[in-house]
C-alpha positions as CSV (number, residue, x, y, z in Angstrom):
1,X,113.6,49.3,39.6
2,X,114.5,47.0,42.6
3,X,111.9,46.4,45.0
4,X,113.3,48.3,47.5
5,X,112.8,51.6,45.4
6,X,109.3,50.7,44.1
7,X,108.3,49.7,47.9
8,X,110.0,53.0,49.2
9,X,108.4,54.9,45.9
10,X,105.3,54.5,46.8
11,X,105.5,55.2,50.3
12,X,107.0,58.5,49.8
13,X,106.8,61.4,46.8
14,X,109.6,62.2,44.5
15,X,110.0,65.5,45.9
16,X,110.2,64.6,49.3
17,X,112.7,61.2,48.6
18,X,115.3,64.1,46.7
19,X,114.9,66.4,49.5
20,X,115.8,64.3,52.2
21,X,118.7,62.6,49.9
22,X,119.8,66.0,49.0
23,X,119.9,68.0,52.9
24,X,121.6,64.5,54.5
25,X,123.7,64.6,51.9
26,X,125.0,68.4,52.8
27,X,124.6,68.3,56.4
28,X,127.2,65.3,56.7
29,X,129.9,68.0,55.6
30,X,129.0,69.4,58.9
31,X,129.9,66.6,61.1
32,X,133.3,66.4,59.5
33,X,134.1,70.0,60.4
34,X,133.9,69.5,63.6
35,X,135.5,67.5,66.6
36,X,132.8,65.3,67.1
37,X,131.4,63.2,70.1
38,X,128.0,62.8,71.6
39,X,127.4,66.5,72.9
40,X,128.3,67.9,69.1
41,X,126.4,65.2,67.3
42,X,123.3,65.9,69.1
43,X,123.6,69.8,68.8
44,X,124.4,69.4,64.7
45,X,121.5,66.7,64.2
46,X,119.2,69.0,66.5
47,X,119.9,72.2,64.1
48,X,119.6,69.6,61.1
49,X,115.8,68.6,62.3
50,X,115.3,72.5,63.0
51,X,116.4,73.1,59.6
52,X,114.2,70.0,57.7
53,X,111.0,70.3,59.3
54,X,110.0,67.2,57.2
55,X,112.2,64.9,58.8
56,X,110.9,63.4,61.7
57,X,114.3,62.0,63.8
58,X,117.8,62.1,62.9
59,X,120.9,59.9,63.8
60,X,124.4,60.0,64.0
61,X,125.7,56.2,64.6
62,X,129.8,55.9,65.6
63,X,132.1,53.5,63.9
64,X,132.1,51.4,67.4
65,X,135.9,50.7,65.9
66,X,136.8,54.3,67.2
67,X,136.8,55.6,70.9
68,X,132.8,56.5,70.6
69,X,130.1,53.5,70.6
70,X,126.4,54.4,70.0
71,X,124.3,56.9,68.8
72,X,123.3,60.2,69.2
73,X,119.2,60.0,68.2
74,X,117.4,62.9,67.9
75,X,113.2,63.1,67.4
76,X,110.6,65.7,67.2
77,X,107.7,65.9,69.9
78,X,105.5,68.1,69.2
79,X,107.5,71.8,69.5
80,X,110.2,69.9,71.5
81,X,113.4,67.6,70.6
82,X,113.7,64.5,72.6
83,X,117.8,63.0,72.4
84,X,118.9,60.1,73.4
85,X,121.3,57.1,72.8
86,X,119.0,54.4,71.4
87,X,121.6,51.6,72.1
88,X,123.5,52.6,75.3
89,X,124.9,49.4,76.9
90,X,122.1,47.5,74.3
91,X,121.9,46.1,70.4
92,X,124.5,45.8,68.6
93,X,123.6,48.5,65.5
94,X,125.9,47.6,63.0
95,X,124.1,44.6,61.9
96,X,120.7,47.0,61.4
97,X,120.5,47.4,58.1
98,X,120.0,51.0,58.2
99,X,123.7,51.2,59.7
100,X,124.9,47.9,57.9
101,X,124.3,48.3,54.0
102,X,125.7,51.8,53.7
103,X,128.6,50.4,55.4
104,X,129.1,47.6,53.1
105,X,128.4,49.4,50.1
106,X,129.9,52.9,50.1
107,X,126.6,53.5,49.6
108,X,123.5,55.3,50.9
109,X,120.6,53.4,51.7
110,X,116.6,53.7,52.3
111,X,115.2,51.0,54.8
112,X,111.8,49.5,54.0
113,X,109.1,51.0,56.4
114,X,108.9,50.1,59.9
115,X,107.4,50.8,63.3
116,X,109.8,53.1,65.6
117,X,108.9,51.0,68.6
118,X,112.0,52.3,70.4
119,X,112.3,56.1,70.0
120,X,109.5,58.1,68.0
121,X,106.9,55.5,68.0
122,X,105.6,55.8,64.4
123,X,106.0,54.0,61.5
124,X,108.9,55.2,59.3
125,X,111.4,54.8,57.1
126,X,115.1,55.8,57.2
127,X,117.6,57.4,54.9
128,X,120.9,56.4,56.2
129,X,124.5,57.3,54.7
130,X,128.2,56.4,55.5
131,X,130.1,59.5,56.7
132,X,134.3,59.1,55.8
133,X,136.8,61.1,57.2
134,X,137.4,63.9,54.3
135,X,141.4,63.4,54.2
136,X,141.0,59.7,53.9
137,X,137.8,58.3,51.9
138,X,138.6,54.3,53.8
139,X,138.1,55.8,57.2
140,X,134.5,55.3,58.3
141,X,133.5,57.7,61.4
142,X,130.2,56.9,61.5
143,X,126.7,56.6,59.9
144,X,124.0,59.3,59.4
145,X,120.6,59.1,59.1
146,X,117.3,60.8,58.8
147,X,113.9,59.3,59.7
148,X,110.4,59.9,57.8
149,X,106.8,59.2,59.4
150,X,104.9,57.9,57.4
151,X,100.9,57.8,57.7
């Protein structure tokens, strides 16, 4: 195992690292069935959160190379849903490496743990995967991700 996985291992169980992998993994076939923009990405990663009570935010990050630049970020507080676009008019969130690495390796990615100081507020880590358009596998529209708290 690479360090990443043993760090993330014993952070989170098993269980809960498949089930996360597993439900981001099928929800992105939801945000290519749709005409998506902000509005639409916060109402599919709001159902998404509904449906995974486990998962403590979720995020849809555009390819800032299409007409859409930012994110649509989506937390749990208490029995509400707080949205918002993390980066409007700010960072630059393609060199994060939750966005970044699944990017430049086809691949998903899990983030070492960290302290939400900008949305949530708790320490976390992220599950974060690149989202293609379905006719054509080069076409990035965006990245998903899904955020734990972690204790």
């Amino acid at each position: 195992m690479n360090g990443q996985t043993e760090k993330i291992d014993s952070t989170i169980t098993a269980e809960l690292r498949a089930e996360v992998e597993a439900s981001l993994k099928n929800y992105s076939l939801c945000f290519l069935e749709t005409e998506l923009n902000f509005e639409t990405a916060f109402q599919l990663l709001e159902t998404y959160l509904k449906e995974n009570p486990k998962i403590k935010g979720a995020a849809f990050a555009f390819n800032p190379s299409d007409s859409s630049t930012g994110a649509a970020y989506v937390f749990r507080e208490g029995d509400s849903f707080v949205k918002f676009d993390p980066f409007e008019g700010e960072d630059d969130y393609t060199k994060l490496d939750w966005y970044a690495e699944p990017v430049k390796s086809y691949l998903p990615f899990w983030t070492q743990p960290y302290f939400d100081s900008g949305g949530s507020k708790v320490k976390m880590i992220t599950y974060s995967l690149p989202v293609y358009k379905s006719e054509d596998l080069l076409t990035l529209i965006g990245v998903l991700a899904a955020d734990i708290e972690i204790k």
